[in-house]
KEGU-726366 format. One record per residue (C-alpha): residue in one letter; x negated, y, z. Coordinates in pm, whole numbers, plus 50000, padded with zeros to 5 digits. Layout:
<rec><resn>A</resn><xx>X</xx><yy>Y</yy><zz>Z</zz></rec>
...
END
This chain:
<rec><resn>X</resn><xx>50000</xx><yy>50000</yy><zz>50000</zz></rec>
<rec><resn>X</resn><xx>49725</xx><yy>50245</yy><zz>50075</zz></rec>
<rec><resn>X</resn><xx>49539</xx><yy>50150</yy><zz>49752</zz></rec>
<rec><resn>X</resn><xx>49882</xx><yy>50260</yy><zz>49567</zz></rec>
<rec><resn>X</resn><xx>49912</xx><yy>50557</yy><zz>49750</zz></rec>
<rec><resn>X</resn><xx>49577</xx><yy>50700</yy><zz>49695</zz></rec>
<rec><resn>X</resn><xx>49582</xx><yy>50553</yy><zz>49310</zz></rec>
<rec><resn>X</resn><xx>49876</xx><yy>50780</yy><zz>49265</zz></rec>
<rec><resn>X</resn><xx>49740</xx><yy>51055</yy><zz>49477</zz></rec>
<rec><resn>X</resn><xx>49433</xx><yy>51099</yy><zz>49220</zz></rec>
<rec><resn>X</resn><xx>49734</xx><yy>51080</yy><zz>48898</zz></rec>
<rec><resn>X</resn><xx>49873</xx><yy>51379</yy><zz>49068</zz></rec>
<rec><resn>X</resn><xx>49533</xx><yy>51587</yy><zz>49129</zz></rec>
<rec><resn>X</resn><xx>49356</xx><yy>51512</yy><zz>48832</zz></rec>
<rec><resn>X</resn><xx>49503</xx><yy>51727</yy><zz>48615</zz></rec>
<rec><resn>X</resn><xx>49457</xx><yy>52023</yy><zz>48882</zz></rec>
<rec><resn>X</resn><xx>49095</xx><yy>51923</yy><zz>48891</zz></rec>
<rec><resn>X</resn><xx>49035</xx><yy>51914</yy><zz>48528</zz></rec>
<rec><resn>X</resn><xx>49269</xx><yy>52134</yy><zz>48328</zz></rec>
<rec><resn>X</resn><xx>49125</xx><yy>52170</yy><zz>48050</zz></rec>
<rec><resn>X</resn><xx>48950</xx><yy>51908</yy><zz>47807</zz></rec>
<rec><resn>X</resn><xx>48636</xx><yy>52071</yy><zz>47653</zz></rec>
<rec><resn>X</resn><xx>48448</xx><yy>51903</yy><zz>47359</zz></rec>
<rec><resn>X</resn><xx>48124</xx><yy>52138</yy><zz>47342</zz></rec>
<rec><resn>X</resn><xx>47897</xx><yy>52088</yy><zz>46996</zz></rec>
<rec><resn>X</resn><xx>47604</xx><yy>52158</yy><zz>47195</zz></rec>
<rec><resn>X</resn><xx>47437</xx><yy>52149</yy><zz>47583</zz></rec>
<rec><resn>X</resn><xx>47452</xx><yy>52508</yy><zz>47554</zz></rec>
<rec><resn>X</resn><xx>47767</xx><yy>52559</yy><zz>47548</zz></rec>
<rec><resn>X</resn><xx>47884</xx><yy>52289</yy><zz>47765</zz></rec>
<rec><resn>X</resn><xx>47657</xx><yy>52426</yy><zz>48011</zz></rec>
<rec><resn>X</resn><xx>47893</xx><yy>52767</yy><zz>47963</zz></rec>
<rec><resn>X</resn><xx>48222</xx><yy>52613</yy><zz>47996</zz></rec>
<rec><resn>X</resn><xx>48117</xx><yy>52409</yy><zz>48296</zz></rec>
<rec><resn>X</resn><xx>48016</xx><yy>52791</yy><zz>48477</zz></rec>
<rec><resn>X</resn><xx>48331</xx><yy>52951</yy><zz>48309</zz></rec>
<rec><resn>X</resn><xx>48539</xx><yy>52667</yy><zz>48413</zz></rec>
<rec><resn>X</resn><xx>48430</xx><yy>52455</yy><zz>48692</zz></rec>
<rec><resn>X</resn><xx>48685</xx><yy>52202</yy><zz>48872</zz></rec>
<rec><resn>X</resn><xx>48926</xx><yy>52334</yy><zz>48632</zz></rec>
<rec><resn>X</resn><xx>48785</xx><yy>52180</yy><zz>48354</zz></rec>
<rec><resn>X</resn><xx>48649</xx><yy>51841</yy><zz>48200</zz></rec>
<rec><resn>X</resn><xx>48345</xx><yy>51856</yy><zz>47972</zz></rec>
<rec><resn>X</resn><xx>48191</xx><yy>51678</yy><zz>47697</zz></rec>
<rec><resn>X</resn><xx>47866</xx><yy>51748</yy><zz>47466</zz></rec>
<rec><resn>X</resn><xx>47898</xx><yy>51601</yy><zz>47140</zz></rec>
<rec><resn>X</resn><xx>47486</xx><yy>51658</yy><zz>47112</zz></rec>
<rec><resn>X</resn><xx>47204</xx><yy>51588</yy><zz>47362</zz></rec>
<rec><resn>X</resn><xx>46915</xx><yy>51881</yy><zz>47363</zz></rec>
<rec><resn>X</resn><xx>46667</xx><yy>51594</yy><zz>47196</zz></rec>
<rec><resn>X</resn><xx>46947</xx><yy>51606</yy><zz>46877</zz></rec>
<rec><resn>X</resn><xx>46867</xx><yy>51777</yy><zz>46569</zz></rec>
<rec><resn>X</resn><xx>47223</xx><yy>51988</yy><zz>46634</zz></rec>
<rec><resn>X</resn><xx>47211</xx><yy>51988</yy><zz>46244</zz></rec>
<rec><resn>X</resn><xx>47291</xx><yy>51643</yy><zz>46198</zz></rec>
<rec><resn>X</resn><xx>47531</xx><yy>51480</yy><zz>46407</zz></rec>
<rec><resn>X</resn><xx>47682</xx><yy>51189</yy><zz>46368</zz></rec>
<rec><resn>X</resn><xx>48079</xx><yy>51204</yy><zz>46392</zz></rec>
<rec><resn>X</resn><xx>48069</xx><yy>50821</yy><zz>46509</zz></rec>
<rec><resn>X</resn><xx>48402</xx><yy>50643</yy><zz>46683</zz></rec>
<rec><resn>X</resn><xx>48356</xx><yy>50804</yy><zz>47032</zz></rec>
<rec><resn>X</resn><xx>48279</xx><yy>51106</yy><zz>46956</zz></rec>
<rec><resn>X</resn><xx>48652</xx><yy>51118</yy><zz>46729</zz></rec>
<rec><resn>X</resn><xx>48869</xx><yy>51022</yy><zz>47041</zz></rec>
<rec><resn>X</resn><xx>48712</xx><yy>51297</yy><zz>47274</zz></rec>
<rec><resn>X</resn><xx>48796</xx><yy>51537</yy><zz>46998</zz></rec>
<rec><resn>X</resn><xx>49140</xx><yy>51357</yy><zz>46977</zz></rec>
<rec><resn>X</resn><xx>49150</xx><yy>51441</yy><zz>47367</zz></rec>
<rec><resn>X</resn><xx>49012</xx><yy>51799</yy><zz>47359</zz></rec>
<rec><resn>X</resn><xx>49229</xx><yy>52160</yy><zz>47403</zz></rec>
<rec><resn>X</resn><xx>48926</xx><yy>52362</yy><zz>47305</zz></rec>
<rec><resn>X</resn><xx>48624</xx><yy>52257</yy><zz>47084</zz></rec>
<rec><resn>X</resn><xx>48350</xx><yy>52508</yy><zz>47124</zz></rec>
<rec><resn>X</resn><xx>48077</xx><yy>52496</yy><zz>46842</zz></rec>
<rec><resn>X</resn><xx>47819</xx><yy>52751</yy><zz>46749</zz></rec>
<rec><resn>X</resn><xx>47952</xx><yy>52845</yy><zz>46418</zz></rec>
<rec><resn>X</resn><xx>47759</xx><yy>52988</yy><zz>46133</zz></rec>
<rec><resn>X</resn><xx>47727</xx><yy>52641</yy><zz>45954</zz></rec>
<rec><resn>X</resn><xx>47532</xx><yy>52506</yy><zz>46191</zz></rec>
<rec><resn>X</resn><xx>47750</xx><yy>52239</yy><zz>46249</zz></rec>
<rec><resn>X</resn><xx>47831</xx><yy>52169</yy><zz>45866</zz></rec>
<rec><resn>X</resn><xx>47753</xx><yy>51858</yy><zz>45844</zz></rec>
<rec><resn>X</resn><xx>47977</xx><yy>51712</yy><zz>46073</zz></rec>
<rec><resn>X</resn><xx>48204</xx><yy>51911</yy><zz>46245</zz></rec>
<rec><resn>X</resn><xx>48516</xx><yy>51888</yy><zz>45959</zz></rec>
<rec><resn>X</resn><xx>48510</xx><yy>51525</yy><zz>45947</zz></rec>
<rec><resn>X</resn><xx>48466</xx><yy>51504</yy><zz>46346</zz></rec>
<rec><resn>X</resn><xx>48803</xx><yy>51766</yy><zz>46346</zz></rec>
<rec><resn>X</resn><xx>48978</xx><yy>51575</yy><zz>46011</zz></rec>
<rec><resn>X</resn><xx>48899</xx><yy>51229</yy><zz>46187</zz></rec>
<rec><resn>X</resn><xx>49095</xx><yy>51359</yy><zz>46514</zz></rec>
<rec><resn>X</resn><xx>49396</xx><yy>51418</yy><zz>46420</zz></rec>
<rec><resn>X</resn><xx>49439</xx><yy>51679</yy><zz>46639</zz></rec>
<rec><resn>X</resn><xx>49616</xx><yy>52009</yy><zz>46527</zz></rec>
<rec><resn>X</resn><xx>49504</xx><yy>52205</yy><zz>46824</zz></rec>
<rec><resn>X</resn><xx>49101</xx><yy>52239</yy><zz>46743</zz></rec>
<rec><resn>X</resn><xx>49113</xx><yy>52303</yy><zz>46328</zz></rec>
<rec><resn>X</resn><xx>48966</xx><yy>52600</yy><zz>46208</zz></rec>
<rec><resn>X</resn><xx>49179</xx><yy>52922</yy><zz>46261</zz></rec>
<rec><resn>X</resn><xx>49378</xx><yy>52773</yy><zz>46563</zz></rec>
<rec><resn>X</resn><xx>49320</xx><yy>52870</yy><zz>46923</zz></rec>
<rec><resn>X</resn><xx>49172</xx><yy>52544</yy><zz>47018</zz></rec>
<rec><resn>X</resn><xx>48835</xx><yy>52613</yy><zz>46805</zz></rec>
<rec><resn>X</resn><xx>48585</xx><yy>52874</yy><zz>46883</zz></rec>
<rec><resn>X</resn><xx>48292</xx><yy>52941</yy><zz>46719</zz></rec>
<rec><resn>X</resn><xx>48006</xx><yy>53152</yy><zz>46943</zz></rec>
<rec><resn>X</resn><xx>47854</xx><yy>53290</yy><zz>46588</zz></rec>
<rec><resn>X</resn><xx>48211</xx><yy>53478</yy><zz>46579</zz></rec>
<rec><resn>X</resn><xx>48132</xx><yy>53706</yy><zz>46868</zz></rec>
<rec><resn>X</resn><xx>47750</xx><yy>53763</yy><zz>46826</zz></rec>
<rec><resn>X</resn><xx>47562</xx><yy>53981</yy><zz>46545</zz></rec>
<rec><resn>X</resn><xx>47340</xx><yy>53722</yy><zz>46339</zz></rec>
<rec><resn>X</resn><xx>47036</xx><yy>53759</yy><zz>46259</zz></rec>
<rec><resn>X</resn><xx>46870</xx><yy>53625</yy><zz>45901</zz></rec>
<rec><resn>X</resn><xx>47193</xx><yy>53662</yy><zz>45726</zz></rec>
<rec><resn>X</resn><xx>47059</xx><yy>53622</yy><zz>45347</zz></rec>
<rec><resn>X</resn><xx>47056</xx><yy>53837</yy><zz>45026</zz></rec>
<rec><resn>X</resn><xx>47095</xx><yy>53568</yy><zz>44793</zz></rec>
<rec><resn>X</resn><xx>47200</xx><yy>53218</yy><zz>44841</zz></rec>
<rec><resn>X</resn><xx>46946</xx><yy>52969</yy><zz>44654</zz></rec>
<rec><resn>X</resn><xx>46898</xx><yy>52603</yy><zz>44724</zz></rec>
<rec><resn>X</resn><xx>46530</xx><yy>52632</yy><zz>44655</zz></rec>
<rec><resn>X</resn><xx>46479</xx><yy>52869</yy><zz>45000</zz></rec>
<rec><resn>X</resn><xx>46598</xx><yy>52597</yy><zz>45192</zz></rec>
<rec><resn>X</resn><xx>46831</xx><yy>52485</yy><zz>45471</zz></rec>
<rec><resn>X</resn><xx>46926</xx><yy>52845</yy><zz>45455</zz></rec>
<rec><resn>X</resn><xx>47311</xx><yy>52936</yy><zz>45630</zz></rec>
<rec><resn>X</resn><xx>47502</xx><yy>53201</yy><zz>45486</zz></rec>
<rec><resn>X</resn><xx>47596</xx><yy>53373</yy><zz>45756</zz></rec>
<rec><resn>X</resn><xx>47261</xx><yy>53395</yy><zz>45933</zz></rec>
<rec><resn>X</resn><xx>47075</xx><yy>53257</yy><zz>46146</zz></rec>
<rec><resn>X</resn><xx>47270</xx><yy>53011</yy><zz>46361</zz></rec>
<rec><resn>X</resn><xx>47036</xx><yy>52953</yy><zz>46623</zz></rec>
<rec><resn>X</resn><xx>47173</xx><yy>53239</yy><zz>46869</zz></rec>
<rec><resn>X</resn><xx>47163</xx><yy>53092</yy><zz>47234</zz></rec>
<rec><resn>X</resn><xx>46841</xx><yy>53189</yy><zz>47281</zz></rec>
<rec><resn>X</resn><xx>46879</xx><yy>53548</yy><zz>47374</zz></rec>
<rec><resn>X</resn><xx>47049</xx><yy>53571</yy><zz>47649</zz></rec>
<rec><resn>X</resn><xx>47206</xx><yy>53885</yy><zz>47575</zz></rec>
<rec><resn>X</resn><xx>47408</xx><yy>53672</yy><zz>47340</zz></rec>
<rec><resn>X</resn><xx>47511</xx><yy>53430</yy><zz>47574</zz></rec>
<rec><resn>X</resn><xx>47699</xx><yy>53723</yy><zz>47744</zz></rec>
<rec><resn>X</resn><xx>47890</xx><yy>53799</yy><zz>47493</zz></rec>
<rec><resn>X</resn><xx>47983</xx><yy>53409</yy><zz>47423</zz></rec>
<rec><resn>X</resn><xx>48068</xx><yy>53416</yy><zz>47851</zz></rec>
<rec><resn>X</resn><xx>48319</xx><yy>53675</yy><zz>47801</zz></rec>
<rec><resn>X</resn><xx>48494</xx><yy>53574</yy><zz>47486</zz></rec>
<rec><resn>X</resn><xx>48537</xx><yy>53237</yy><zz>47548</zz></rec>
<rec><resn>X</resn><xx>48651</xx><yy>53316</yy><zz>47911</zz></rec>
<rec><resn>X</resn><xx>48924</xx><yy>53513</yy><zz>47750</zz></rec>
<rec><resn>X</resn><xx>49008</xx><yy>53187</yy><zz>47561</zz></rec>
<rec><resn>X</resn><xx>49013</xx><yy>52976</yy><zz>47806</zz></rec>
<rec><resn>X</resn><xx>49254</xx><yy>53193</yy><zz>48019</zz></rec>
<rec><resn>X</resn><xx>49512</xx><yy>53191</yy><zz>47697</zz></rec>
<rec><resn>X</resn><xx>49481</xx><yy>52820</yy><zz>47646</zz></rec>
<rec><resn>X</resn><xx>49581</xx><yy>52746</yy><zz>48013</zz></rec>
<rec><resn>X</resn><xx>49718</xx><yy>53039</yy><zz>48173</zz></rec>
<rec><resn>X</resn><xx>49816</xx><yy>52855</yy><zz>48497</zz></rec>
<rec><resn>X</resn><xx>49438</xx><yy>52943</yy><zz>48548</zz></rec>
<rec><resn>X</resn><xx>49377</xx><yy>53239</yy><zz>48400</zz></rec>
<rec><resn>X</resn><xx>49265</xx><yy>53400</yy><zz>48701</zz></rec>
<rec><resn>X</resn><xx>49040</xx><yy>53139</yy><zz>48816</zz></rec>
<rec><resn>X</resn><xx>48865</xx><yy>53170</yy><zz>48464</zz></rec>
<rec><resn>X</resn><xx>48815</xx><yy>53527</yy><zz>48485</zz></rec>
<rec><resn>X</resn><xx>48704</xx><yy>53521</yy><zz>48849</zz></rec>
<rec><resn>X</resn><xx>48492</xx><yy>53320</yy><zz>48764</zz></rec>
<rec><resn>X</resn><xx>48345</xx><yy>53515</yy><zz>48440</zz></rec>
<rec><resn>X</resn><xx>48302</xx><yy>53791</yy><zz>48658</zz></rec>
<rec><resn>X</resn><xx>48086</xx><yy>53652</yy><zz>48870</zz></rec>
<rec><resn>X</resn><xx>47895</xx><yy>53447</yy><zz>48603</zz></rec>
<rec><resn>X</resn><xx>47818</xx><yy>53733</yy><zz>48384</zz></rec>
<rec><resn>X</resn><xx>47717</xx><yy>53961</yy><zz>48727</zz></rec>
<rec><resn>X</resn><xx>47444</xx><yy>53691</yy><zz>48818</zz></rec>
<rec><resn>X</resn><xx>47339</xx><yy>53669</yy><zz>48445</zz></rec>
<rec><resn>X</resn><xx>47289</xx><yy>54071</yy><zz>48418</zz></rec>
<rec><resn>X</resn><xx>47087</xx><yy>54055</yy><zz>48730</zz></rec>
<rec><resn>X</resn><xx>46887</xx><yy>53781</yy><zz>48565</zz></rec>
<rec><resn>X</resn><xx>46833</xx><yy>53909</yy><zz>48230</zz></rec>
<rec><resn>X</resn><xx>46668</xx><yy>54266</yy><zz>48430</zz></rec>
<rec><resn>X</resn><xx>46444</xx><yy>53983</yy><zz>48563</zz></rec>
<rec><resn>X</resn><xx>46360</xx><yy>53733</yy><zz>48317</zz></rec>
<rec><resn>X</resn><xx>46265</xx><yy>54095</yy><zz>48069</zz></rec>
<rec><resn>X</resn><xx>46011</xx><yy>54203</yy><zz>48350</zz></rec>
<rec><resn>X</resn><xx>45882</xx><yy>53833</yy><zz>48338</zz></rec>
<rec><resn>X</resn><xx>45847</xx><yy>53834</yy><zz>47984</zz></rec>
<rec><resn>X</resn><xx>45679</xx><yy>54145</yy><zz>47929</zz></rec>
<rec><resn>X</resn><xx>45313</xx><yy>54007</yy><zz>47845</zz></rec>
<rec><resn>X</resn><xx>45483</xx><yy>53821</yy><zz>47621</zz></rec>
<rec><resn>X</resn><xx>45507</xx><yy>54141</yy><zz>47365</zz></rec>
<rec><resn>X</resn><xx>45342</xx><yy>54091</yy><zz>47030</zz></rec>
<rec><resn>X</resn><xx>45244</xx><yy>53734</yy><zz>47099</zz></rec>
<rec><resn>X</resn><xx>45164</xx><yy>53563</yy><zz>46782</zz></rec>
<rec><resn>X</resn><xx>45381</xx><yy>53233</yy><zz>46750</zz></rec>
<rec><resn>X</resn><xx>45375</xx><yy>52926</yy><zz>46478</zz></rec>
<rec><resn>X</resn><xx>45688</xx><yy>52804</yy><zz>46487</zz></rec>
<rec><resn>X</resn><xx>45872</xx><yy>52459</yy><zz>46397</zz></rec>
<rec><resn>X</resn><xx>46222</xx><yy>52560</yy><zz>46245</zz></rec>
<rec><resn>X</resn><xx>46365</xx><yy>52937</yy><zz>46242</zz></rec>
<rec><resn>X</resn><xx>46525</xx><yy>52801</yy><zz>46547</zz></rec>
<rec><resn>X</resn><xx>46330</xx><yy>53049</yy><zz>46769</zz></rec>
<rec><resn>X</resn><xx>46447</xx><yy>53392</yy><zz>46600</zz></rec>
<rec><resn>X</resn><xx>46645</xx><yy>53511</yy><zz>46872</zz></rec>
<rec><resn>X</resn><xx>46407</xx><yy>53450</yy><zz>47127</zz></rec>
<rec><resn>X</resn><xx>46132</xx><yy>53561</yy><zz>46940</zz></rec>
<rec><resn>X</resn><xx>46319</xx><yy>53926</yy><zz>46858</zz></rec>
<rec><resn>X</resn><xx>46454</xx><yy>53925</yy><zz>47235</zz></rec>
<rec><resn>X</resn><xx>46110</xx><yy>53938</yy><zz>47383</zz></rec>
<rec><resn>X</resn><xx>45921</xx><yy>54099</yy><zz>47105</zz></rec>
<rec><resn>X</resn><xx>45668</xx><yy>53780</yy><zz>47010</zz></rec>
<rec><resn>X</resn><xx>45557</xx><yy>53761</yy><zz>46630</zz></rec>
<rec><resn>X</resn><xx>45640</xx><yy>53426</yy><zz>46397</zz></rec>
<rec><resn>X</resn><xx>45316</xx><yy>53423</yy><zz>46182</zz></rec>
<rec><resn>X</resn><xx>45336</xx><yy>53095</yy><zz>46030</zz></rec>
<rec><resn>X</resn><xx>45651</xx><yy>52803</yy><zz>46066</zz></rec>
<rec><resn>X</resn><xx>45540</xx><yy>52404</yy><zz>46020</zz></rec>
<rec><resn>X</resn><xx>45866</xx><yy>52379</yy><zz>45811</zz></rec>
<rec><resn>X</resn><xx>45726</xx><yy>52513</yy><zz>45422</zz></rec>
<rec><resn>X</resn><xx>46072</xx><yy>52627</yy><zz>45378</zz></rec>
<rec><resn>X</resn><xx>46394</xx><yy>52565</yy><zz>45662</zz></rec>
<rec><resn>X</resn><xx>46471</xx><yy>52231</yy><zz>45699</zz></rec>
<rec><resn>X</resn><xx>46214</xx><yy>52054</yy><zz>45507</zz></rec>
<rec><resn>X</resn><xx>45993</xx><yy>51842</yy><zz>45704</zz></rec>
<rec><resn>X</resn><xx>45620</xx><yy>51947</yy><zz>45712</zz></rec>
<rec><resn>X</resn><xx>45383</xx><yy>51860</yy><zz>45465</zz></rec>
<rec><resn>X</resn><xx>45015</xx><yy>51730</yy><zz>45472</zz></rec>
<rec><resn>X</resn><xx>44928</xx><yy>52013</yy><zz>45227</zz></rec>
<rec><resn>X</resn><xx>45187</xx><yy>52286</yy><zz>45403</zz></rec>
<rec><resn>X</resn><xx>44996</xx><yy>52194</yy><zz>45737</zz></rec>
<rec><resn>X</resn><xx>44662</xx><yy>52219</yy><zz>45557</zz></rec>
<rec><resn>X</resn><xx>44762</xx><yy>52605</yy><zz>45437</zz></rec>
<rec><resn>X</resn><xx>44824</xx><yy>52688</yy><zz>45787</zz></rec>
<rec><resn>X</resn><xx>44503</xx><yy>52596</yy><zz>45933</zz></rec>
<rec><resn>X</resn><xx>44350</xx><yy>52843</yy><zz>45673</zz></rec>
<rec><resn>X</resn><xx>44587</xx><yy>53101</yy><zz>45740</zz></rec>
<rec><resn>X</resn><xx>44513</xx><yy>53065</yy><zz>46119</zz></rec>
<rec><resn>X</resn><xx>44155</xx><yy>53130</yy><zz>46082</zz></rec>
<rec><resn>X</resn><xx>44275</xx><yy>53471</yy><zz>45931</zz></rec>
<rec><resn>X</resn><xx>44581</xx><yy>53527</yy><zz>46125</zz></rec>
<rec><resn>X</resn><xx>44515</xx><yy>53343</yy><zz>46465</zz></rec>
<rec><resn>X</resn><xx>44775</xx><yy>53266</yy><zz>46669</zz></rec>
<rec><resn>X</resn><xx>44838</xx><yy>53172</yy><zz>47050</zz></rec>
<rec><resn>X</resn><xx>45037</xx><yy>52835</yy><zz>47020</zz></rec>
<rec><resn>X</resn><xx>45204</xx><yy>52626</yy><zz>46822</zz></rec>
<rec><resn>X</resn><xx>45607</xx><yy>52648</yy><zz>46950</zz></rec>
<rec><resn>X</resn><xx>45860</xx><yy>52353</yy><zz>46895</zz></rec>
<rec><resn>X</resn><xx>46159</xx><yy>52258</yy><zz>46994</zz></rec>
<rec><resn>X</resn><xx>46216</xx><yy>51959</yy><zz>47256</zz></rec>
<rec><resn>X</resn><xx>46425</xx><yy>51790</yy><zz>46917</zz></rec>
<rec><resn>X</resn><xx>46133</xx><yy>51833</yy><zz>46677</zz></rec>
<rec><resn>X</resn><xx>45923</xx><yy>51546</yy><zz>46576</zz></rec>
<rec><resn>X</resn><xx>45546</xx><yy>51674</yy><zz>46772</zz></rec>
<rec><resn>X</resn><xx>45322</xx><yy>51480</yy><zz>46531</zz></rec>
<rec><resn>X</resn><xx>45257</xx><yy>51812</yy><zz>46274</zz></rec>
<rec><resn>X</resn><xx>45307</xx><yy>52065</yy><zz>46585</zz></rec>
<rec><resn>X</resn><xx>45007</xx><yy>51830</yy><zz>46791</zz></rec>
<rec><resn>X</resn><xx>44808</xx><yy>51793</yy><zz>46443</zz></rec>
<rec><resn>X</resn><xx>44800</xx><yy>52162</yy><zz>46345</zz></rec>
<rec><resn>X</resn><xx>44768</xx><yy>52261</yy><zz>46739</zz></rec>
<rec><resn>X</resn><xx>44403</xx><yy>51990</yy><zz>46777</zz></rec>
<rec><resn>X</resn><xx>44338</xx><yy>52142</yy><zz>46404</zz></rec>
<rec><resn>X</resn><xx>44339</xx><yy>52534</yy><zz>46470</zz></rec>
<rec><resn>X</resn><xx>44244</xx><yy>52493</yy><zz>46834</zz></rec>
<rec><resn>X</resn><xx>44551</xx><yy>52646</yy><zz>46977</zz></rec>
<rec><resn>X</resn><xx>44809</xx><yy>52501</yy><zz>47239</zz></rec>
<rec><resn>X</resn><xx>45089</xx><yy>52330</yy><zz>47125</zz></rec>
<rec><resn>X</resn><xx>45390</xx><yy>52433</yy><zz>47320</zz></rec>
<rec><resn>X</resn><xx>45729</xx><yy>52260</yy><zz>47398</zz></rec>
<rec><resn>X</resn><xx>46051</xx><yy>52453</yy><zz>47494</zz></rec>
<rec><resn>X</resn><xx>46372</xx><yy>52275</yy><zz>47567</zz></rec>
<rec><resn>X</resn><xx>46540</xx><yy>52481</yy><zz>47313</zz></rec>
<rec><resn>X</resn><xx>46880</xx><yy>52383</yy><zz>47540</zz></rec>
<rec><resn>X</resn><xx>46998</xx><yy>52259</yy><zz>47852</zz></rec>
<rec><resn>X</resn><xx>46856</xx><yy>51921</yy><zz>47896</zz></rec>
<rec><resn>X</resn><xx>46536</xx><yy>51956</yy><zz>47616</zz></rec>
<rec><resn>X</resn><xx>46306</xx><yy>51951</yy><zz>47953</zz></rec>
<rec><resn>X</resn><xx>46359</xx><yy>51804</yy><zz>48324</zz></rec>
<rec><resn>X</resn><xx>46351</xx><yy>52185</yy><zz>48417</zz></rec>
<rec><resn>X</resn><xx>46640</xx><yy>52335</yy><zz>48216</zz></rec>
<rec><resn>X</resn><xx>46909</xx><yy>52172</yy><zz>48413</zz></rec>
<rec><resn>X</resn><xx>47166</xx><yy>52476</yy><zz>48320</zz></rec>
<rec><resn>X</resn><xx>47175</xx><yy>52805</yy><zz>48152</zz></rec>
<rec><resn>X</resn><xx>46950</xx><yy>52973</yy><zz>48408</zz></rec>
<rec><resn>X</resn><xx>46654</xx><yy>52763</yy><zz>48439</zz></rec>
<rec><resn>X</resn><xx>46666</xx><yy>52669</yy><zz>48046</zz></rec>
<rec><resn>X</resn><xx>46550</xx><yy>53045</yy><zz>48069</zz></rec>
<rec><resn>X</resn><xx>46331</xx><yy>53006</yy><zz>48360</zz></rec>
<rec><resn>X</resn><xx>46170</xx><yy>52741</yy><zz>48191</zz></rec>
<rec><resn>X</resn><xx>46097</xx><yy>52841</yy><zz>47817</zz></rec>
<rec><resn>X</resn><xx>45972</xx><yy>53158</yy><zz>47998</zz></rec>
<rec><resn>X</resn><xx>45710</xx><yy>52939</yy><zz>48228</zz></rec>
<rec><resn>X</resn><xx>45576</xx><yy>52745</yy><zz>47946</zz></rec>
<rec><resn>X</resn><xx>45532</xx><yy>53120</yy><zz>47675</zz></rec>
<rec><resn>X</resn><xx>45390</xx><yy>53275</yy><zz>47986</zz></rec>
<rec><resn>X</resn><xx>45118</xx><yy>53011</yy><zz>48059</zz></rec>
<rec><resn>X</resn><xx>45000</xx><yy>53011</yy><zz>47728</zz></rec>
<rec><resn>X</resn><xx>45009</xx><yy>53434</yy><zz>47692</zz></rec>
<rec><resn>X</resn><xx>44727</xx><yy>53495</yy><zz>47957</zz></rec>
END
């Protein structure tokens, strides 16, 4: 009898505890509906942080949890290309297709960088829209906070206060830690950078560091013997302090060029999860800023 009564205890408080289903495209943005949200909502990442977020695969499981969701939240900007519209025509569900309250795109509330003159296969992997990579400034990630808040609040407006309480007082501890993470940063200004991917530009313009040279010989093509071997030569001209990847890239032309032009070779988690440090929004920060700083002095 007591087994019953607390099995249909939980029936009756689970949906108080979790509101909301959330299917997030990437850690990032779970990350943000998990602080926007809390015990109000349930969350799920269709990528991990060591995930190209380019190419996803929209397998069997990940299908029912969009089935399941209210609110998909994606970056936007064609990031997700590849596989979000089968992952949303697989579903079945009405509530998360494009244009309906249920999907929100972060590239929708945030200026983009990169956004091309021309569109031309042979410049590569390049998006349209501009460059989707966008989480990494965090002044971006404010502007995601209090957009999707708002969303949130008009999908379940039992809660709507608890949302924007909670907004409130995520985006008041973020302020106070982008004043800090800036004074942090500061000798990173002008630091000369190779880069894996354009998947950096936002953090790069954020704290004023300089691409010089990108493993990739054009976006999204892998690294070449030859494209690795041009490098090197340009280094010795143009020197730079590290080579910079991702936690997702492969580290075999990052570690060759780094042993080859005598330069660190430096991994940031990119998102929440890339590294045993970034365990959420604020130490993803904390960490990518440990691990430019070490290599700046």
């Amino acid at each position: 009898m007591r087994s019953l009564i607390t099995t249909a205890l939980l029936a009756v408080a689970w949906p108080a505890l979790a509101a909301l289903s959330i299917l997030a495209c990437e850690p990032e943005w779970g990350a943000l509906a998990t602080e926007l949200g809390g015990a109000q909502v349930r969350v799920n990442v269709a990528a991990t942080a060591l995930q190209d977020p380019h190419r996803i695969e929209a397998r069997p499981s990940l299908i029912a949890r969009a089935r399941d969701a209210d609110l998909v939240v994606c970056t936007g900007a064609e990031l997700e290309a590849g596989w979000l519209p089968l992952l949303q025509t697989q579903s079945g569900n009405a509530k998360i297709q494009p244009g309906q309250p249920g999907f929100f795109e972060a590239a929708s509330v945030v200026p983009l960088l990169e956004r091309p003159a021309r569109l031309d296969r042979s410049l590569g992997d390049v998006h349209a829209s501009g460059n989707p990579h966008l989480h990494l400034d965090p002044r971006n990630i404010e502007r995601v906070a209090a957009a999707l808040g708002e969303r949130m609040a008009e999908l379940d407006p039992a809660q709507a206060a608890h949302y924007r309480q909670r907004g409130k007082a995520f985006l008041t501890r973020w302020s106070e830690a982008i004043q800090r993470w800036e004074s942090q940063a500061a000798p990173l200004k002008g630091m000369p950078l190779v880069v894996y991917h354009r998947d950096l530009s936002y953090l790069n313009n954020w704290l004023g560091m300089r691409e010089v040279g990108a493993l990739e010989p054009k976006p999204g093509l892998p690294p070449s013997t030859a494209h690795l071997t041009q490098l090197v030569d340009q280094l010795r001209r143009t020197p730079a302090k590290a080579v910079v990847r991702a936690a997702y890239n492969d580290p075999r032309p990052a570690d060759w060029l780094a042993e080859r032009a005598m330069i660190p070779a430096v991994t940031l988690a990119y998102t929440v999860g890339g590294t045993p440090q970034a365990k959420d929004l604020f130490s993803l920060y904390d960490d990518t800023l440990a691990r430019l700083l070490a290599v700046a002095r």
